[in-house]
Each structure stands twice: as structure tokens, then as C-alpha cells.
C-alpha positions in Angstrom: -25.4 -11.5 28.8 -28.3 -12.7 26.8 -32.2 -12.1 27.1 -34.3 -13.9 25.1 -33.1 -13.8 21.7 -31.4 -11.0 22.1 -27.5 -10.4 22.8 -25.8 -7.8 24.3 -22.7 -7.0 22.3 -19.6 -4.3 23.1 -20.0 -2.0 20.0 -22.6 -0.4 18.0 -23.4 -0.2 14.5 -21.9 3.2 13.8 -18.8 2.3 15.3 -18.5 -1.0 12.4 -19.3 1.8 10.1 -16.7 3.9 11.5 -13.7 1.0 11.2 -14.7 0.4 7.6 -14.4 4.1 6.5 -10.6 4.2 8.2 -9.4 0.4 7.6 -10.9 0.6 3.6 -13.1 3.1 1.5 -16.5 2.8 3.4 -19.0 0.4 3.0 -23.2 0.3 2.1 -25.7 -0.4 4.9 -25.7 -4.0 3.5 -21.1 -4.4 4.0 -22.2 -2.8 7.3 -24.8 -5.0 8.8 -23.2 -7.8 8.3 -20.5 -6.7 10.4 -22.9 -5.6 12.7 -24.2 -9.2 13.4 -21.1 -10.7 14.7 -21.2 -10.9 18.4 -18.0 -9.2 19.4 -15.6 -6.1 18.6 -12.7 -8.5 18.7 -14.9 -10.1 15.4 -15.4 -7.6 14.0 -11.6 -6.3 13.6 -10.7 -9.9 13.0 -12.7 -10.3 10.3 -11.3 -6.8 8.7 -8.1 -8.5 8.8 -9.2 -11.3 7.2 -6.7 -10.9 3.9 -7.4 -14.6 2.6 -9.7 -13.4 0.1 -7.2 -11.0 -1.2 -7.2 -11.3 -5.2 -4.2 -11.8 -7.0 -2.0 -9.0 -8.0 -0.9 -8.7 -11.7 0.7 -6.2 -14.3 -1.3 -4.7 -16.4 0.6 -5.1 -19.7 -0.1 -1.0 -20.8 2.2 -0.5 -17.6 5.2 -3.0 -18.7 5.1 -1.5 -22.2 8.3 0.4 -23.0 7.6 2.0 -26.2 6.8 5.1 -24.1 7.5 4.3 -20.5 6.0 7.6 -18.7 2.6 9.1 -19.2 0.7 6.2 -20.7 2.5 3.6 -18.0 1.4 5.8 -15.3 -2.0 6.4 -16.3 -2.1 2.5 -16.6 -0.9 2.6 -13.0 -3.4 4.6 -11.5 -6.6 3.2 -13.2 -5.4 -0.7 -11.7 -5.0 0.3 -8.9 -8.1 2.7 -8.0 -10.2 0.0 -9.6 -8.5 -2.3 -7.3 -9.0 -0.1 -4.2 -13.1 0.4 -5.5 -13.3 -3.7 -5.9 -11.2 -5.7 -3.8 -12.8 -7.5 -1.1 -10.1 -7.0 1.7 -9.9 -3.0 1.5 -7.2 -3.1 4.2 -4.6 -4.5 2.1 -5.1 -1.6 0.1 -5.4 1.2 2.7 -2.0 -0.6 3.9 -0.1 -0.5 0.4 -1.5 3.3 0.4 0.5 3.9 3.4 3.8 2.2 2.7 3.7 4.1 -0.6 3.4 7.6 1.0 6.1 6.4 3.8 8.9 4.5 2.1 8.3 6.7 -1.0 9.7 7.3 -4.6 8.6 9.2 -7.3 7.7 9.0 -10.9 9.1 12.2 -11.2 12.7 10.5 -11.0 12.2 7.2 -12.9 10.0 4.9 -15.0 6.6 4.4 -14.0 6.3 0.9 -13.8 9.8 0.6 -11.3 7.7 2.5 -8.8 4.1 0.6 -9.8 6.6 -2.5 -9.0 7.8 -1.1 -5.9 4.2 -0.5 -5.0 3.3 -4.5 -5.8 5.7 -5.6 -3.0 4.5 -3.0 -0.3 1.2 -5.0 -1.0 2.4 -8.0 -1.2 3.7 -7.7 2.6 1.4 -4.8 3.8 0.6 -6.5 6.8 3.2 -8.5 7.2 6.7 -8.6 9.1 8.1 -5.0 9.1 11.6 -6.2 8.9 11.1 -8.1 5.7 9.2 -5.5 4.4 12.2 -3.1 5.3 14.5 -5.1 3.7 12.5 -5.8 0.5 12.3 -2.4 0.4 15.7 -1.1 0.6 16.5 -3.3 -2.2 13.3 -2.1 -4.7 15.4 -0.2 -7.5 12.8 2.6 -7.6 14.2 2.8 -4.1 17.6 2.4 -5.3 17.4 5.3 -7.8 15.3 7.8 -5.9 17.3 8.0 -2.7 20.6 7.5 -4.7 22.1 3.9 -3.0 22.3 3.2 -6.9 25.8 5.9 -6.9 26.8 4.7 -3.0 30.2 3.3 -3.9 33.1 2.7 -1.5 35.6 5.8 -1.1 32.7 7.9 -1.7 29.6 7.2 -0.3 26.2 8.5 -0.9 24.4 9.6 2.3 20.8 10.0 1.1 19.4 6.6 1.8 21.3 6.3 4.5 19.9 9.5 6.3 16.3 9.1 5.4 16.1 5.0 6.0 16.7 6.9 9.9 15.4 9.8 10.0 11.8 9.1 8.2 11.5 5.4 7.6 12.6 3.6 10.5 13.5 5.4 13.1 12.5 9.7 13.3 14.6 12.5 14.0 16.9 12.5 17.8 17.4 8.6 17.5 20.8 8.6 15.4 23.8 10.8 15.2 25.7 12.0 11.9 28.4 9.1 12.6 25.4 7.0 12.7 24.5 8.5 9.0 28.0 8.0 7.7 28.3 4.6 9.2 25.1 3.6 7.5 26.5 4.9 4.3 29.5 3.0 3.8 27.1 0.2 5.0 25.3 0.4 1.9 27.7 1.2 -0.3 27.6 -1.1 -3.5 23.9 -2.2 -2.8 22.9 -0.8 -6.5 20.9 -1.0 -9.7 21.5 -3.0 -12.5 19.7 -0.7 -15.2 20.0 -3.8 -17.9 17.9 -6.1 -15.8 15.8 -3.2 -13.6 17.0 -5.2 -10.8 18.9 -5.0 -7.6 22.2 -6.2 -8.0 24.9 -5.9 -5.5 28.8 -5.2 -6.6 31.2 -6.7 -4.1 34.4 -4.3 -5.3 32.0 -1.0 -4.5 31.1 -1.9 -1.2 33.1 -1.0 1.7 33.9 -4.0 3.9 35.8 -2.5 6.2 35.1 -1.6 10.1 32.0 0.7 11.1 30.4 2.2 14.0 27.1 2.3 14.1 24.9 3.0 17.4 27.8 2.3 19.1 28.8 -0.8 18.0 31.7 -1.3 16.0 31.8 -4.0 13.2 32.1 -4.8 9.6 28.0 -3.3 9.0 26.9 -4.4 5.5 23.2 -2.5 5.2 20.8 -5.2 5.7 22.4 -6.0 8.6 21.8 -2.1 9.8 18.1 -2.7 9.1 17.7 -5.6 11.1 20.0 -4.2 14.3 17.3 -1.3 13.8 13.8 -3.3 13.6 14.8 -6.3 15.5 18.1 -5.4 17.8 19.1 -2.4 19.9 17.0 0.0 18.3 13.8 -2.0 18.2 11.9 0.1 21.2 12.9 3.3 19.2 11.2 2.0 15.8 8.3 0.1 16.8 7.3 3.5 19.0 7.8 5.2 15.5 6.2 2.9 13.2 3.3 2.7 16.0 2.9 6.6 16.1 2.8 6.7 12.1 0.0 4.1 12.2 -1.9 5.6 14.9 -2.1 8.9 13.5 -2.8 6.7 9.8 -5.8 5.7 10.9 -7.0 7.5 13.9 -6.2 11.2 12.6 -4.9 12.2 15.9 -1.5 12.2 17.8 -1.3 9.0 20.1 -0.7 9.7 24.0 2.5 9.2 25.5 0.7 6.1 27.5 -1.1 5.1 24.5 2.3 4.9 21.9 3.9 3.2 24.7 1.1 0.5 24.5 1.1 0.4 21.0 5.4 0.2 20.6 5.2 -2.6 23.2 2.3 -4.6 21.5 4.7 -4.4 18.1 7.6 -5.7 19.7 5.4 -8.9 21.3 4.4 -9.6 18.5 8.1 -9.5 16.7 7.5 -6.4 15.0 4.3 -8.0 12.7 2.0 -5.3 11.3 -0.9 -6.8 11.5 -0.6 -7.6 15.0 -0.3 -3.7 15.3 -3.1 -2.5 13.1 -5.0 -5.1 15.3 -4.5 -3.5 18.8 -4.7 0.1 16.9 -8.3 -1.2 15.8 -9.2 -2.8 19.6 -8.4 0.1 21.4 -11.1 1.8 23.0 -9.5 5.7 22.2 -9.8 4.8 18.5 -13.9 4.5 18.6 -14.0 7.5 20.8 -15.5 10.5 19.2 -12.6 12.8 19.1 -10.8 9.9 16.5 -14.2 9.8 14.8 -14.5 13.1 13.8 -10.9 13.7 13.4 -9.7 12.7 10.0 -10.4 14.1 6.6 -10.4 11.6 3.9 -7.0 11.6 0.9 -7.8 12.2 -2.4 -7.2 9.1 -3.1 -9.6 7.6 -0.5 -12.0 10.2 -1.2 -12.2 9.4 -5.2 -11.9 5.7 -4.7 -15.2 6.2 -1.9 -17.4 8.3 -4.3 -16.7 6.4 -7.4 -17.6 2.7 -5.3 -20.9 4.6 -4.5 -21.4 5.8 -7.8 -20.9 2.5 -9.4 -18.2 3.7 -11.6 -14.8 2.8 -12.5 -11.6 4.7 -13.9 -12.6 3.9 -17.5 -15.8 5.6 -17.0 -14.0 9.0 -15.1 -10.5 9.1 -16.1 -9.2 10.1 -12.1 -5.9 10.5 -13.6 -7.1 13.9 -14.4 -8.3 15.0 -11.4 -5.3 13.0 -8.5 -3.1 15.6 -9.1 -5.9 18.7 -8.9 -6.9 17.1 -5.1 -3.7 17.1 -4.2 -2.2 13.5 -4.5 -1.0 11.7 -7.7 -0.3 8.4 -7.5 3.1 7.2 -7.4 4.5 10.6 -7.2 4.5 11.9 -3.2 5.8 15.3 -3.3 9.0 14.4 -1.7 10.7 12.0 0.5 8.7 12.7 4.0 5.4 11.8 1.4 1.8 13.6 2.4 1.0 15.3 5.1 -2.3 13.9 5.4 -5.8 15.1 7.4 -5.6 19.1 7.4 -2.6 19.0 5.0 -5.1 17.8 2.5 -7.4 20.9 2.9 -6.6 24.0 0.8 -8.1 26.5 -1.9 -6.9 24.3 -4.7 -7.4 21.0 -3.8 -10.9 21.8 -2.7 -11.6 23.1 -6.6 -9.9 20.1 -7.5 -12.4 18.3 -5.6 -15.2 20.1 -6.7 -14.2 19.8 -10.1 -14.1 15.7 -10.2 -17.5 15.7 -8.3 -19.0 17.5 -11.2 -17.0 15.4 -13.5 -18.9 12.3 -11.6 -22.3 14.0 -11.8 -22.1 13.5 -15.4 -21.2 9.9 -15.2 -23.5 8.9 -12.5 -26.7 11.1 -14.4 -25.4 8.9 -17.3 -25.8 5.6 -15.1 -29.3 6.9 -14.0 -27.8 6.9 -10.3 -30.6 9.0 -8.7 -32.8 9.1 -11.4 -36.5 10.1 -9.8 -35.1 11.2 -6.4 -36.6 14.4 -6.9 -40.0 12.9 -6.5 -39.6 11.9 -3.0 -39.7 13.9 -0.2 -37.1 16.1 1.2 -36.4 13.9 3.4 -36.5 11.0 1.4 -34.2 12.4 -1.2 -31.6 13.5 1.6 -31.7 9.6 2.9 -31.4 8.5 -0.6 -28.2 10.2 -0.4 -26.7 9.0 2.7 -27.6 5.5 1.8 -25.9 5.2 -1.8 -22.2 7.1 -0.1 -22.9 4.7 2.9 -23.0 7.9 5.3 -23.8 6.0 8.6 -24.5 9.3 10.9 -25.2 12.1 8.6 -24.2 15.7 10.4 -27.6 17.2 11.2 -26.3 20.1 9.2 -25.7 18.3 6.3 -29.2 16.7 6.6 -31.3 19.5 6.9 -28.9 22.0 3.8 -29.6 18.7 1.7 -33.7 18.7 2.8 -34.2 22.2 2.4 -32.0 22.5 -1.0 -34.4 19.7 -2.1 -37.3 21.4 -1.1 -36.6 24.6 -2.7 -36.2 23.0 -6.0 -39.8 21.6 -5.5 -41.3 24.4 -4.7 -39.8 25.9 -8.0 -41.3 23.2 -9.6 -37.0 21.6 -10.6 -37.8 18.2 -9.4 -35.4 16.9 -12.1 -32.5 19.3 -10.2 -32.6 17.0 -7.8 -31.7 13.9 -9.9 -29.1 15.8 -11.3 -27.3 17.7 -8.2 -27.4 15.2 -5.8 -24.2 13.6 -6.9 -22.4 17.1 -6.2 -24.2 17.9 -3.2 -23.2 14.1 -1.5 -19.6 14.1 -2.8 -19.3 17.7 -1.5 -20.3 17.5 1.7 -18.1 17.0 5.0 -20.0 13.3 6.2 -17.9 12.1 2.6 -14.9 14.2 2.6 -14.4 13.0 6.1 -13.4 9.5 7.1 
């Protein structure tokens, strides 16, 4: 309905800010009015899934080195891609690939660092994609391969650990398979290795076991991609698009979906032919995920929160080393803690990782006193100073709480006549507080 000039559109302001924190790493006032200007909500989410601008994705050649393949690789790994997360201009590709690593996981702790940083390059490269060919790219990843043992699945003795968790925790959950269905699923993967010459997949016809399975009831010669797509695009289709659609929701809503609302969500999936955008998509247009329940609900990762503060802070992982401080905040790249990955939202919260976090803020402050971040904020009013604040960490809504502990810290300091305190502790006091560690 329009009047005048003026258009009447179906979201607010806050609520743009509120899908850029969970579909990337926040955004200033400037990322967010732009957003703000489009006429509908439907524009809005569409243009967050706009990936065309996505920039290519490369190897940095520190990771590919093999003269010492561990520490040095890794460290490689995590300063491309938190650099990438801080500068790319379609953060959802990246909040994606963050979520396909903590699902379908492996683990430096088992392997080279740069099979798993390769394994992460093709969760990006179909993030948003079809889930079956994601799935199936997957399956055949070696880090895959060696973490969940496929790589020693050999016919007359078959290895059950892919098999079990490519159900249980990838594809399908716990209750929707049987142990015949895990031995089935086995033999049908039996010979699908590793070929530790090439770092490749390779399968060996004379260790795979061609003869007759049955798996969900149906008896036939399985081979295991076959038994991923029977799963994503046959019988079992309702049963993982309502799993895949629950992991999502809770992704990036921070809450447990209805049993109306997953059954919305598993349907829209399976129109679509099981494509994850399409998902995200009708995750991002429903009205439950702007309510304010969802968008109060979710505490930022690690991860998200260090890639958040350092975009605000202007720096980069040359400047702060984060490869120090993952690990301290409870999440090091490349290395989930086991096969179910993070918990994620209160699972992030504890004694230690909140020192952790404390510890890299202070780390920052040095940085961003370096960079002259808020160099003669002290001079402003209390008020002023606090905005300062919320403007630079793109806090949208500040907490009144938060406000008025910021306005009165800042105050205090005046009145002791520590104006330059200010300048120096406002990097702490921003990073620290609930409006950034929350998403």
C-alpha cells in the first residue's frame, strides 16, 4: 500500500539485521540499510542467497606443503578461511560450509591437515546445493574415508563405522534404521577406499562385496552410493529431509522446530528435490524465525564470534593469530571433537571457553588500540561513546543493560579524569558483552 512516497513493507530494520547476524557474521548499519531499502522480505532473503558473487576458492600453498604436513598446514587452514569468512561478500556460503563441517565431520586429529581443509573446499563448493550430490561427494572425500574407517571396509570383513554414522547422524538420526540396516550398509561399502599414493578415492572391485543385501527391506545387490541415494531421494526421503530440516532449523534459529513447523520444513525439501537452498530459503521466510523467542535464542560459535569481532575491528588473522585462541573458545577448526561435531548455542557456554573468550578480546584490544579503532571516544559523551560501540560491532538493538553498564563505565572513567580508558577498554567491553556473543 503506498502513501505518498512512502511504502509500507512486511519487515523492519532490525529484523534484516537479525538475518545477517544468523545467515553470515553481522553486518554495519551501512550492509544493513541497504537491505532495509528493498521493498519485500521475500528480497531481502533472496538477495542473502544471492551466491553469484561468491569468490573463487583456492589452496593456499603453506597448506599443500608436505615438508611438515600438521601444525603449519593447519594454521595455514584456519587463517584462509577466517579471513574468508571476515571478507567474502556472500557470508552464507560460509555459514553453510561451517555447518557441513561440524555435521559430516573429520578430524585433524586422525589425518593430514590439508585432506580435511580439501574436504572442507567441497562442502563449500556445494553448500547450498543438492543434498544428494553433496552426500555422495562426501562419502567419497578421503578425509571421510580415513576418519570413519570405509578406507579398511573390505569384503569378508566389513567395517561398520561409516556405515552406522552415514544413518544415525548424517542422514537419517537415531529410530530410522535397524542393525541389519547397519550391516547391510557395510558390505554396501565395502571396497569404497583410499588410495594413500594419490590422496584420492579409489574404489577396489575384488574388496567389495557384490553379493545380495537387505537394506530397509529391500533386497538387492546395494553398492553404497546407491544406499545414499535410496536414503535422500527413495524410500527414506521423508525420514531425511525431516532430519536435515530439523538440523538446519535449530542451525540458524537456535531453537527446536515444532512438530507442524519440521513437517513444513521436510515437505518444502522434498518439493524442491531435496535442494538446500530451497530449504534455507523457507527456514529464512518463515514468520517463527523473526519471532523474538529465535531472536534472542542463539549464542554465537567461536568461530562466528572471532570472525564477527575481528570484521568490526578491521583486522585479519595475520594481525591476531586466532589459531591461538579457536581451541581456548571451544572450537578448532577442522578438528570437531568427535563424530556427532558441536553442540552448539548453550554447549558453547562454559568456565573455559568464556576465559578463552576473554582472553582473545584482550588479545584484540591490543590490535585494535594499535589500528587507533576508538581512538578519542573517551571524549564524547557517555552516551556517545556507548553508541560508538554498538555502531562499529553492528549491534542493531543494544540490550538496555548493556547500554546503560557501557554509559555508566564511561562515565566513571570521566569523572576520574581516565578519558583515555575509554579508547582503550572499549574493544573488551563490546566484544564481551551478550548483544556480540549472541547472534
Amino acid at each position: 500500500m503506498a502513501v505518498g512516497r512512502w511504502v509500507a513493507v512486511d519487515f523492519t530494520r532490525g529484523e534484516v539485521a537479525h538475518l545477517l547476524r544468523r545467515s553470515g557474521f553481522g553486518a554495519t548499519a551501512a550492509e544493513v540499510d541497504a537491505l532495509a531499502g528493498l521493498a519485500s522480505w521475500a528480497a531481502v532473503v533472496d538477495r542473502v542467497l544471492d551466491t553469484s558473487a561468491n569468490p573463487p576458492d583456492v589452496v593456499p600453498a603453506a597448506v599443500a606443503d608436505r615438508a611438515d604436513p600438521w601444525y603449519p598446514p593447519w594454521v595455514a587452514g584456519v587463517h584462509y578461511w577466517i579471513d574468508r569468512m571476515i571478507t567474502t561478500p556472500t557470508p552464507i556460503v560460509e555459514k553453510m560450509t561451517l555447518f557441513w563441517h561440524g555435521h559430516f565431520t573429520s578430524s585433524v586429529d586422525k589425518m593430514y591437515s590439508r585432506l580435511v581443509f580439501q574436504q572442507v573446499r567441497e562442502y563449500r563448493s556445494r553448500a547450498l546445493g543438492d543434498l544428494h550430490d553433496l552426500a555422495q561427494a562426501m562419502a567419497k572425500t578421503p578425509a571421510m574415508l580415513i576418519y570413519l574407517d570405509n578406507e579398511t571396509n573390505v569384503v569378508g570383513n566389513p567395517n561398520e563405522n561409516f556405515s552406522r554414522e552415514l544413518m544415525e547422524l548424517f542422514l537419517l538420526g537415531q529410530g530410522r534404521y535397524t542393525e541389519a540396516d547397519v550391516a547391510a550398509m557395510a558390505r554396501a561399502w565395502t571396497g569404497h577406499g583410499y588410495d594413500s599414493a594419490t590422496e584420492r578415492y579409489r574404489f577396489t572391485a575384488d574388496r567389495h562385496d557384490g553379493g545380495s543385501k537387505t537394506l530397509f527391506g529391500i533386497t538387492r545387490n546395494w553398492d553404497g552410493p546407491d544406499a545414499i541415494t535410496e536414503i535422500v531421494r527413495g524410500s527414506k526421503q521423508p525420514a531425511c529431509a525431516r532430519f536435515i530440516a530439523a538440523k538446519l532449523w535449530t542451525y540458524f534459529a537456535g531453537t527446536t522446530a515444532s512438530g507442524a513447523l519440521l513437517d513444513d520444513l521436510a515437505v518444502e525439501l522434498v518439493r524442491s528435490d531435496m535442494q538446500i537452498r530451497a530449504l534455507v530459503r523457507t527456514i529464512f521466510m518463515r514468520p517463527e524465525f523473526r519471532s523474538p523467542a529465535v531472536r534472542t535464542g542463539l549464542v554465537r560459535g567461536p568461530v562466528e564470534w572471532i570472525v564477527a569481532t575481528m570484521r568490526a575491528l578491521g583486522l585479519r588473522s595475520a594481525d591476531v593469530n586466532p589459531q591461538w585462541f579457536v581451541e581456548r573458545c571451544g572450537q578448532r577448526l577442522y578438528a570437531p571433537p568427535n563424530v556427532g561435531g558441536w553442540r552448539g548455542n548453550d554447549g558453547w557456554v562454559s568456565t573455559s571457553t568464556t576465559w578463552g573468550r576473554a582472553a582473545f578480546a584482550s588479545h584484540c584490544q591490543w590490535k585494535a588500540n594499535d589500528k587507533g579503532v576508538f581512538d578519542g571516544v573517551g571524549s564524547l559523551t557517555p552516551a556517545q561513546a556507548a553508541q560508538r560501540g554498538f555502531d562499529r560491532f553492528g549491534v542493531d538493538d543494544p540490550y538496555p543493560t548493556t547500554r546503560s553498564a557501557i554509559e555508566a563505565y564511561v562515565a566513571a572513567e570521566q569523572r576520574a579524569r581516565r578519558s583515555w580508558a575509554v579508547d582503550w577498554s572499549l574493544v573488551v567491553l563490546m566484544m564481551l558483552s551478550p548483544d556480540v556473543q549472541m547472534a
